[in-house]
N, C-alpha and C positions, 0 to 999 in steps of 0.2 A: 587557370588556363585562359579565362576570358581577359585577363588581365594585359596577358602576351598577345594573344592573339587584336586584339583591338590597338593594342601599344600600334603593332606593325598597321593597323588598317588607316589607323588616323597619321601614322606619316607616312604612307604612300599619300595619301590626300595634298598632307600639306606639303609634299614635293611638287605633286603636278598641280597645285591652284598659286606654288609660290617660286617652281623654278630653282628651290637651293638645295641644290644635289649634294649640300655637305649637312643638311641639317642632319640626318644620323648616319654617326659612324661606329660603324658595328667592331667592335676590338676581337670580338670571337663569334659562335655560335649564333644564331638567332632562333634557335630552335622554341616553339613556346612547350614543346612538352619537356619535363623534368628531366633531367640526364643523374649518370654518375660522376664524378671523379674516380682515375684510374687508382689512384692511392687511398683515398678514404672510403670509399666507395659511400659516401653521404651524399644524399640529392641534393640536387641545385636546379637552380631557374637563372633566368638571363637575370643580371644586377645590372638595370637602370640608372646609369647616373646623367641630370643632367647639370652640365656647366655652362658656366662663364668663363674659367679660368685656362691662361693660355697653356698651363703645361699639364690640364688632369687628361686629355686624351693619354700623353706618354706615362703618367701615371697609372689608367686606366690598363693600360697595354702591362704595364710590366706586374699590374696587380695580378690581370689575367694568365701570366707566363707563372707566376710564383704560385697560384694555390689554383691554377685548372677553372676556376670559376666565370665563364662567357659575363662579358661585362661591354655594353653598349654604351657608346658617349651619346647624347643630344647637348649638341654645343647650338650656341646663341647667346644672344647679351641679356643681361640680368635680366632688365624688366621683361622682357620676351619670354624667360625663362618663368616669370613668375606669373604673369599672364596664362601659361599654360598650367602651370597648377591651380589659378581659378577656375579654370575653365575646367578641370579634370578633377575639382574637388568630390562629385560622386561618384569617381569612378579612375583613382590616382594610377598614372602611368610610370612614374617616376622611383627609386628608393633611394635614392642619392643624390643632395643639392647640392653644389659648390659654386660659390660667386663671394665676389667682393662685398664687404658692408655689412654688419651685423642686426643692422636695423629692420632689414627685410624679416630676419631669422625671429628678432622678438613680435613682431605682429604673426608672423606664422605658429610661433608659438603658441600666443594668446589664443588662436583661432583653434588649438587643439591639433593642429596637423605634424606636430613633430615627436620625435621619440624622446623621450626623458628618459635622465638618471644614468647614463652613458658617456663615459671620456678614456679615450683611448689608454692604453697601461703597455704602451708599447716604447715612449719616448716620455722622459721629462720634462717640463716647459719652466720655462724661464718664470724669474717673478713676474715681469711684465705678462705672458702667455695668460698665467693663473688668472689676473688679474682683467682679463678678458671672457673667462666663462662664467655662463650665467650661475648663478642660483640654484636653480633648477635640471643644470647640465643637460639642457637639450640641445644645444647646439655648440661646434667643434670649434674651436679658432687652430689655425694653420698657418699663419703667415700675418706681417705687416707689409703694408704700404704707406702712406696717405695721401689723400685729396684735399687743396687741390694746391701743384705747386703751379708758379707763374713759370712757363717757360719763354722763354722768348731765342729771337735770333739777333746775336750780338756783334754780324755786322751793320743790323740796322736800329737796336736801341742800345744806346750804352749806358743806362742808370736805369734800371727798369723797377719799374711799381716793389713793394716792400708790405705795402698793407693793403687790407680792403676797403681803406674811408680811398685809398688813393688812387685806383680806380675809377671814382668817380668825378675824379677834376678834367677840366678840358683837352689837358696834354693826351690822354687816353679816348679820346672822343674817336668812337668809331674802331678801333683798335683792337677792343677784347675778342675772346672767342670761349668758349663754353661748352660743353655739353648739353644737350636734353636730359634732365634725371629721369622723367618717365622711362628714358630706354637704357640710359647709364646708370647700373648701381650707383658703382663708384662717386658717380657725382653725387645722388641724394644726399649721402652722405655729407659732401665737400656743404651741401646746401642749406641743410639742418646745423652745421655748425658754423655756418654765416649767421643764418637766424637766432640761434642759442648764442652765439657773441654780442647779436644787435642787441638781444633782449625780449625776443619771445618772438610770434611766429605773424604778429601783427606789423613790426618792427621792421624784420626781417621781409616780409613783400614788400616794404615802403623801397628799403635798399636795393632791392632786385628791378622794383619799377624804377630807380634812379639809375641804375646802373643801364639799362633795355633804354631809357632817355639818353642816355650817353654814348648810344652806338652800338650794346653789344649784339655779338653774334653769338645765333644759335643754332651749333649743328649733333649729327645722331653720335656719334663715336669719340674718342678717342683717338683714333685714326683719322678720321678725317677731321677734325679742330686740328690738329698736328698737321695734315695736308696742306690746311687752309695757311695755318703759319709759313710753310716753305716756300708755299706760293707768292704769300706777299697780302696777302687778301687782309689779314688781324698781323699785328704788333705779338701781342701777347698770347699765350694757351693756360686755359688754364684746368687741367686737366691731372689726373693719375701722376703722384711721381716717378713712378717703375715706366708708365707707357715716356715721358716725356724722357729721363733716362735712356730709353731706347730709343729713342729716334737721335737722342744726340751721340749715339753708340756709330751708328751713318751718316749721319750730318753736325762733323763737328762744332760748325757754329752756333749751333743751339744749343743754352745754358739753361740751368735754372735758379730761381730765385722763392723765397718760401715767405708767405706773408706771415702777418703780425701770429695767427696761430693755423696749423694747418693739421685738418682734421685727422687719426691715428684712423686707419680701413683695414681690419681683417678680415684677411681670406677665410671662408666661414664652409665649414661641413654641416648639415640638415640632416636628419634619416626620416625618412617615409614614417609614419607612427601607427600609417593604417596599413602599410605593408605583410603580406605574409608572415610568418615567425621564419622561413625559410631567408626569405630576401632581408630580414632586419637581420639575420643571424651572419649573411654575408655583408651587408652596410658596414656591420662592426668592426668585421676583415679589414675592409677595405679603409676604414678610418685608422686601424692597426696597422695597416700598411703604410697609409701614408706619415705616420709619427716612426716607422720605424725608419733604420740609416737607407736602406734600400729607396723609400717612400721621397725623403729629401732629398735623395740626392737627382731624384726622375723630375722633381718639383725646380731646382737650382738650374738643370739641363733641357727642360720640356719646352721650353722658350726663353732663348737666350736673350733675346733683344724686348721681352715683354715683362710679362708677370713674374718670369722666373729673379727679377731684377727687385726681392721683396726681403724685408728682413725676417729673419726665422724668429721662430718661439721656442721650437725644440733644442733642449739645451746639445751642445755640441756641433750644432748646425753652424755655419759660417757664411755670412753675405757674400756675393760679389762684390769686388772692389769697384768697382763703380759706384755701389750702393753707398753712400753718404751715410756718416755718422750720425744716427737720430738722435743723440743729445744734441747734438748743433743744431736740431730745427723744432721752434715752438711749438706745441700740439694741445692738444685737447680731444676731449674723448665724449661726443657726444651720447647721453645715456639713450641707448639704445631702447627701451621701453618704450622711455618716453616717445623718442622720435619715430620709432616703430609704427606704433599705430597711427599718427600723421600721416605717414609716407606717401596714402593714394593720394588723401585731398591736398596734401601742399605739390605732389607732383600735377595732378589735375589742374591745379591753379597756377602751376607756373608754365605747363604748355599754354594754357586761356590766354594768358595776363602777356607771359615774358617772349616765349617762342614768338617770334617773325617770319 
């Protein structure tokens, strides 16, 4: 009970100290005491999920319509998302994580906060999919993307960057644009496999301080780097290829182009591992839900112009045609362990250092 009940007390708080009347959106119920299902008559509690990702509120909704289970979204971007489970470590509010980047998933890991030995048996996954859960199976892979492609607007560049040495020559001076990884998964990701290309994480700030000497810009989203692009403000974005996809979905002169290797970012499910056995019991649901046809298809629809713009893992599942053939784009799969537990101090050191 204290669990619900506190859930709700600390985001009334941070409605009224932050003003964002969408951070939770309640799909059903908020009731903190136990209910039935009219069909199983098996108790349930609110299932907490929080995301990053643009289609799990419609996912969240259709989970709640198919098994009766009140399911609460707290949407926000990754690091925001994961901030809050620092902060909530004695006392988790959460039983469901969804965001971009697997990297986040193996330090949580490590830290003991996730549930092991769990993958969904509701959908089969591609070799590729397989080839993304840990060891350990504490955490869910769901989708691809990667970061980061170079998008640009091709009335105003017409041969645009191809790698990342190329970037840093003068014709780009002033020009890039970026995310913040502190608030972007998706970028840490993109950032850790700059660095694991350079050749290790000492290499890799040398290049990020060369590149911040050559102009670049550093803004919070996805959305707004993408903004900045339209405006005129950066040349290039270099950002999510589903978000940069989507923008060129509205603005057809925006193309994209994919450097020398561009990092593979799974859409990644978490369960609470300190969670109730009630609330892990429904996490698993809703993991079953989202591998089954139902699940994908609310994942393909939930945002057309966004995340929904990802390659599937589940076999059966089928892209958007927009979605690019990832054999035709170089990749690389930074090992999540590894980069995992770097993740605070190279983001901490790249707001200090690179952020303007």
């Amino acid at each position: 009970m204290m669990k619900r009940s506190r859930l709700h007390r600390s985001l009334q708080i941070a409605l009224a100290l932050t003003g964002a009347a969408g951070v939770l959106a309640a799909c059903g119920s908020s009731s903190a005491s136990p209910s039935k299902t009219s069909a199983s008559k098996t108790p349930v509690v609110p299932l907490v999920v929080y995301g990053a990702e643009g289609y799990a509120p419609a996912v969240a909704k259709g989970f709640q319509q198919a098994t009766g289970i009140p399911t609460e979204m707290v949407n926000h971007s990754t690091g925001t998302l994961l901030a809050k489970i620092s902060a909530e470590a004695q006392n988790p509010q959460w039983g469901v994580l969804w965001t971009d980047g697997s990297d986040a998933y193996a330090a949580l890991d490590q830290q003991h906060y996730l549930l092991r030995g769990f993958e969904p048996n509701t959908g089969s996954l591609t070799s590729l999919g397989k080839s993304l859960v840990p060891a350990d199976q504490s955490y869910i892979p769901t989708g691809l993307t990667t970061a980061a492609a170079f998008v640009y607007n091709s009335k105003v560049v017409k041969s645009p960057p191809t790698s990342w040495s190329s970037l840093l020559t003068s014709q780009w001076k002033g020009a890039i644009g970026m995310n913040n990884p502190a608030i972007s998964g998706p970028t840490y990701t993109a950032v850790a496999s700059v660095m694991s290309q350079q050749g290790g994480v000492a290499k890799g700030e040398a290049y990020f301080k060369k590149l911040a000497a050559n102009g670049l810009h550093v803004y919070p989203t996805n959305k707004v780097t993408l903004n900045a692009l339209l405006t005129g403000a950066i040349k290039v974005a270099l950002v999510q290829n589903s978000a940069g996809i989507g923008f060129a979905m509205s603005s057809p002169s925006l193309k994209l182009a994919y450097p020398d290797k561009s990092a593979l970012l799974p859409g990644v499910i978490g369960i609470d591992g300190k969670a109730s056995k009630t609330e892990i019991a429904e996490a698993k649901r809703f993991a079953d839900f989202v591998y089954s046809p139902k699940g994908q298809a609310l994942m393909l629809s939930g945002d057309p112009q966004g995340d929904s713009l990802f390659y599937p893992i589940v076999k059966g599942t089928k892209p958007h045609s927009q979605v690019p053939n990832l054999k035709a784009i170089p990749t690389d799969y930074p090992n999540p362990i590894v980069w995992g537990s770097r993740e605070a101090s190279i983001n901490a050191w790249f707001t200090s250092n690179i952020v303007q």
